[in-house]
N, C-alpha and C positions, 0 to 999 in steps of 0.2 A: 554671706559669702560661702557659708560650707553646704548650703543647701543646694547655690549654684554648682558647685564642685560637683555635690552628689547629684543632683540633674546630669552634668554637661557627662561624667561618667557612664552613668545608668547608660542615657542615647546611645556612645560610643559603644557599649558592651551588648547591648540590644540590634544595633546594627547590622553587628557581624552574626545574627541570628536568623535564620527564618521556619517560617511552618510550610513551608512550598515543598513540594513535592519535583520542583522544576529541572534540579538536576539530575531526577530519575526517567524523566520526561522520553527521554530517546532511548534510555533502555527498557521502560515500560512497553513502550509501540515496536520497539524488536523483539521481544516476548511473543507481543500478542500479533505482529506479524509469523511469527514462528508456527505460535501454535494458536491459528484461528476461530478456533472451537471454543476460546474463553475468552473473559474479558476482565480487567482487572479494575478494580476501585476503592479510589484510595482512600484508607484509614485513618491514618498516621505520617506525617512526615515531620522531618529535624534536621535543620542545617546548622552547623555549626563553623565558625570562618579561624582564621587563626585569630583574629584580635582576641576574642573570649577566651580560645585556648592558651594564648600568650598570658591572659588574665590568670589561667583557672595555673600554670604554670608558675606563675608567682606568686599566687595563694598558697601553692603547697610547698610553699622554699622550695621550688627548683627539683623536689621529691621524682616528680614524674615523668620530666624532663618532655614535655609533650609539645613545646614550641615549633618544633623542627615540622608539625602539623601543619599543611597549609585546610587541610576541610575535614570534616566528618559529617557522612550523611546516615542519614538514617529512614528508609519511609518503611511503609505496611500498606500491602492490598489484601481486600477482600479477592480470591479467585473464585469467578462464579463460572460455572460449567454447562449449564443445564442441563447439569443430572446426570451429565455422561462421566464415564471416568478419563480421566485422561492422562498420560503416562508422558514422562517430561522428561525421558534417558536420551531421547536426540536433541532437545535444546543445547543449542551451541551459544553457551555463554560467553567465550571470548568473543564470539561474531556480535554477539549484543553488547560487550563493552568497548567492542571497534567503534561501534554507534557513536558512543560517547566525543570520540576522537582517534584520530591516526598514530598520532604520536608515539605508544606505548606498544610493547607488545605481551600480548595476556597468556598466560598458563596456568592450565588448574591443577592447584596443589595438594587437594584434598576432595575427597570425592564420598561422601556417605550415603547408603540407601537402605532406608529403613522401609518395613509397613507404612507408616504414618505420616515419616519425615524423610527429606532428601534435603542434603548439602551441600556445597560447592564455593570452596574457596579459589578464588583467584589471584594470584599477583600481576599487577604491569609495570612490566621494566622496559626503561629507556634504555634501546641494545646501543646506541650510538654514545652514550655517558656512562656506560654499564652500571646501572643504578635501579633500585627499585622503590617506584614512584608512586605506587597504590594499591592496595588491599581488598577485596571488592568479594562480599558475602552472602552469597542465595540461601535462603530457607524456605523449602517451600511443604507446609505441610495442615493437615486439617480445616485445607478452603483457604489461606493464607500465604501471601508470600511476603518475606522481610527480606529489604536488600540492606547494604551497609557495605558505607565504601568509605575508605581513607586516604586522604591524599597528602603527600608532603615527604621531606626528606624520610624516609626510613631506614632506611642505609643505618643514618647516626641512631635512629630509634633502637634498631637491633643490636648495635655497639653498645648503647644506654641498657640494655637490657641483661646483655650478655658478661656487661663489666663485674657484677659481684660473682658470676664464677668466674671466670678470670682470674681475679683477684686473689679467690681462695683457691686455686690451681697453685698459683705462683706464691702461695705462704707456706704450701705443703712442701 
């Protein structure tokens, strides 16, 4: 019986997994519609769903409070150029995470440009809930690009987060 447990388990926690690159799918072809001179191939992808995160949330007694996740993606492209350089300060990332969908609207919160490396953080908030619903991470640097996006309550993320100053604010 405990074998079936740990089967019927296992399936459920592997389910909410994948290796697909498919929810990057329509921000990848807004990239490379952008800038047509490259092509990107992919490396790496990781999808994680809320069931495992609800999982990985009760493993850590409730430490990291990470439920409130409904997804975390994660892929990696090879950027291939051929040979040209190519300079990626007018890719408009909120136009490639509109891709994704309507719903949200995107703001870049962070902006870095290095020699080597360039980054850009985004959030999209639901202006009609006034909430913010997803976290979404460019890296692009050394032939390489890593996106990383988060999706699910954040709101209470950042109260989970914010609580132990809080806390020690209000002992002082």
């Amino acid at each position: 019986m405990r074998k079936i447990l740990i089967l019927v388990v296992l399936m459920q926690l592997t389910a909410c997994m994948s290796f697909s690159d498919k929810s990057f799918r329509s921000t990848r072809n807004s990239i490379v519609e952008q800038v047509p001179e490259i092509s990107l191939g992919k490396e790496f992808a990781l999808s994680i769903g809320n069931g495992l995160l609800g999982f990985l949330n009760v493993v850590t007694l409730d430490e990291a409070n990470i439920s409130d996740l409904d997804h975390l993606q994660v892929a990696v492209y090879n950027v291939a150029t051929g040979g040209k350089k190519i300079d990626f300060k007018d890719l408009d990332f909120a136009e490639t995470l509109r891709s994704r969908g309507e719903n949200l609207h995107w703001e870049t919160i962070v902006r870095v440009r290095k020699k080597d490396e360039q980054v850009w953080v985004l959030v999209g908030m639901d202006l009609e809930r006034d909430s913010l619903d997803a976290v979404s991470v460019f890296v692009l640097g050394n032939d390489e690009l890593v996106l990383i996006n988060v999706d699910g309550d954040l709101n209470r993320m950042i109260e989970f987060a914010l609580r132990p100053a809080s806390d020690q604010r209000h002992r002082s």
